[in-house]
N, C-alpha and C positions, 0 to 999 in steps of 0.2 A: 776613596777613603775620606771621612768628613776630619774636620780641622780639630778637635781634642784628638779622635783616636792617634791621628798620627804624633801630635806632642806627646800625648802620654809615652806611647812608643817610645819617643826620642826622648824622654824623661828617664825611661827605660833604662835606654843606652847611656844617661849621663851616670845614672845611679851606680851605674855597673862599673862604668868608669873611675867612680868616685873609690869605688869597693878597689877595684885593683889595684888605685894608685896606693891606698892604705895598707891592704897586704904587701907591697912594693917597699910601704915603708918613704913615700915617697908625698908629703904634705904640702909641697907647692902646688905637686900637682892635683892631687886630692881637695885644696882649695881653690884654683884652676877649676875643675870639672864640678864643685858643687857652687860654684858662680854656674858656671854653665847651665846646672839644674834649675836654678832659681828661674833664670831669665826663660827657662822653656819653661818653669812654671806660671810665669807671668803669663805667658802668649797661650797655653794651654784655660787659665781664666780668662783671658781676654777673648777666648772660643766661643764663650758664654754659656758652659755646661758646667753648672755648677759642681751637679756628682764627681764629676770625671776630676774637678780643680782640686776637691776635695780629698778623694783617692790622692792625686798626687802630695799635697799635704802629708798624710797618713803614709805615703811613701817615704818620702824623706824623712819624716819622725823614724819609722824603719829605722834607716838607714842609721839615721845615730843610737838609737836603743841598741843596735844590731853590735855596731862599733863599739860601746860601752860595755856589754856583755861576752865581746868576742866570739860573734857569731856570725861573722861576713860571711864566710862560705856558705852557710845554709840559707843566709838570705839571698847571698847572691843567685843561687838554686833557684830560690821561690820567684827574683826580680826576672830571671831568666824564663821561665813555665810561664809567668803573667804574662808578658812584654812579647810573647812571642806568637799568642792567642792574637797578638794585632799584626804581625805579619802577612801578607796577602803570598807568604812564599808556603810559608804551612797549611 
């Protein structure tokens, strides 16, 4: 696996993170886990796949539009079907 697809993935998994802690109701850790995203986003541009940096940008916008509208669950849905297409288990 080359070095964005696997960030993104785990970008994936941070997002998802981010998602549960806020339905949890739980905002240390939801700002906890979107430190976490950033820093895989860094390392994900630092891949030097621009597209892919890009996607993850547009991920995280997600994530807060999602949050703003009360719509974690369906995003998380959607971050879960994307993130999973980079699995090498699927």
């Amino acid at each position: 696996m080359n070095d964005a697809k696997f960030y993104f993935a785990n970008l994936g998994a941070d997002v998802v993170r981010c998602i549960s802690a806020l339905q949890s109701g739980n905002i240390a850790r939801y700002e906890d886990s979107l430190a976490r995203a950033r820093k895989t986003l860094a390392s994900l541009r630092a891949a030097k796949r621009p597209e892919a940096y890009e996607e993850g940008l547009l991920l995280l916008s997600g994530l807060e539009y999602a949050r703003e509208d009360d719509q974690l669950e369906s995003f998380q849905s959607n971050v879960n079907a994307l993130t999973a297409s980079f699995s090498p288990l699927v």
